[in-house]
Phi, psi and omega in degrees: 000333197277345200258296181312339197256315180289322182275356169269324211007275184238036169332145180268149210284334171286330165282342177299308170348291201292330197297306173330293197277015169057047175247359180249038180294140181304343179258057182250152135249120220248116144281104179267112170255099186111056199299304199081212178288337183113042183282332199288331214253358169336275219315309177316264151000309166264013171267331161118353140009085170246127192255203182180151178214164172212140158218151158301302206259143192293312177320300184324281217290321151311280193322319201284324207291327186278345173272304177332314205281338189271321194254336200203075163317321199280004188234115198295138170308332164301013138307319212235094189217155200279109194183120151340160190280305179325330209219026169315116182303334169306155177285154182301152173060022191276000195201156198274348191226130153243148191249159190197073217237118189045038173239337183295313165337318190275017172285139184293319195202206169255338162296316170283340188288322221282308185277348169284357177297291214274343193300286183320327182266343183278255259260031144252178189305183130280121153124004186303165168237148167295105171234115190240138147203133232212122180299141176227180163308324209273110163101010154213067179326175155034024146271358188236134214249131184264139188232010201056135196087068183018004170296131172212175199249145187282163171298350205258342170109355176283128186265155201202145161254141179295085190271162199233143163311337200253323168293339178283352210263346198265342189271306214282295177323299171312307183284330179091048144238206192198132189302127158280311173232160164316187202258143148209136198235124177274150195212133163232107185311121162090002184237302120228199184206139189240095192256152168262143182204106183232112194242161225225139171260143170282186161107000000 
């Protein structure tokens, strides 16, 4: 388990899926847009991967340069920079994958969700995928102390802005994207809820 933990690290499972199913490939170049610490890019990193993460916060971004500097000496530090999702730096169309793994949520409003979207879909390719998981309503109707700007406060006490079925179905269309897989949503009763949203870019 312990071997299993180090080559993996705290991936998230829905992405391991996608990995699973060979939609992630090492001649990818992969954008964790919103990194944290790197938990997403272990495995990616140690495999020969080339990635790049952006976080707004520095600290992260020391941690991610520094897990970089132990598993992928070979990925230049400038991979890895300190910048909003919303303001990325990179260039349009760079990459084969952008990953957005519990960060959209954290939009203030619909205006900060729509750019921080959209910031995620120019620097990916055409036919790139898209991988989101993103807090939603679904399974906890009446459960949410509402704060407006789809912002609401959760049963679990974590304030979240809120995606919906019609707003994700309605956002893929406005980019000219296309459902890789349904929509799948995790509901931990009385606590929150979790949609997976993996979308194929046209062109």
């Amino acid at each position: 388990m312990n071997d299993l933990a180090e080559e993996f690290g705290d991936i998230d499972v829905y992405l391991f899926d996608q990995l699973l199913r060979g939609r992630i490939a090492p001649s990818m170049r992969v954008l964790d847009a919103g990194c944290g610490s790197g938990r997403n890019l272990v495995y990616l990193m140690r495999t020969g991967y080339d990635v790049c993460g952006v976080d707004e916060d520095p600290e992260s971004i020391r941690a991610v340069r520094e897990l970089a500097s132990r598993l992928a000496p070979r990925l230049p530090a400038e991979n890895f920079r300190v910048e909003p999702v919303e303001a990325m730096t990179f260039p349009d169309g760079h990459f084969d994958v952008v990953l957005s793994s519990a960060v959209l949520h954290f939009a203030r409003d619909d205006e900060h969700f729509q750019a921080m979207l959209k910031s995620c879909w120019r620097v990916l390719r055409p036919q790139g995928l898209f991988f989101s998981r993103l807090a939603s309503t679904v399974g906890l109707e009446g459960k949410l102390q509402e704060l407006g700007n789809r912002r609401a406060i959760l049963p679990d006490g974590s304030t979240r802005y809120l995606v919906d079925e019609m707003l994700l179905t309605e956002a893929a269309a406005t980019l000219g994207g296309e459902l890789a897989d349904p929509l799948k949503t995790t509901v931990v009763h009385g606590r929150r809820s979790m949609t997976t949203w993996v979308l194929r870019k046209g062109g």
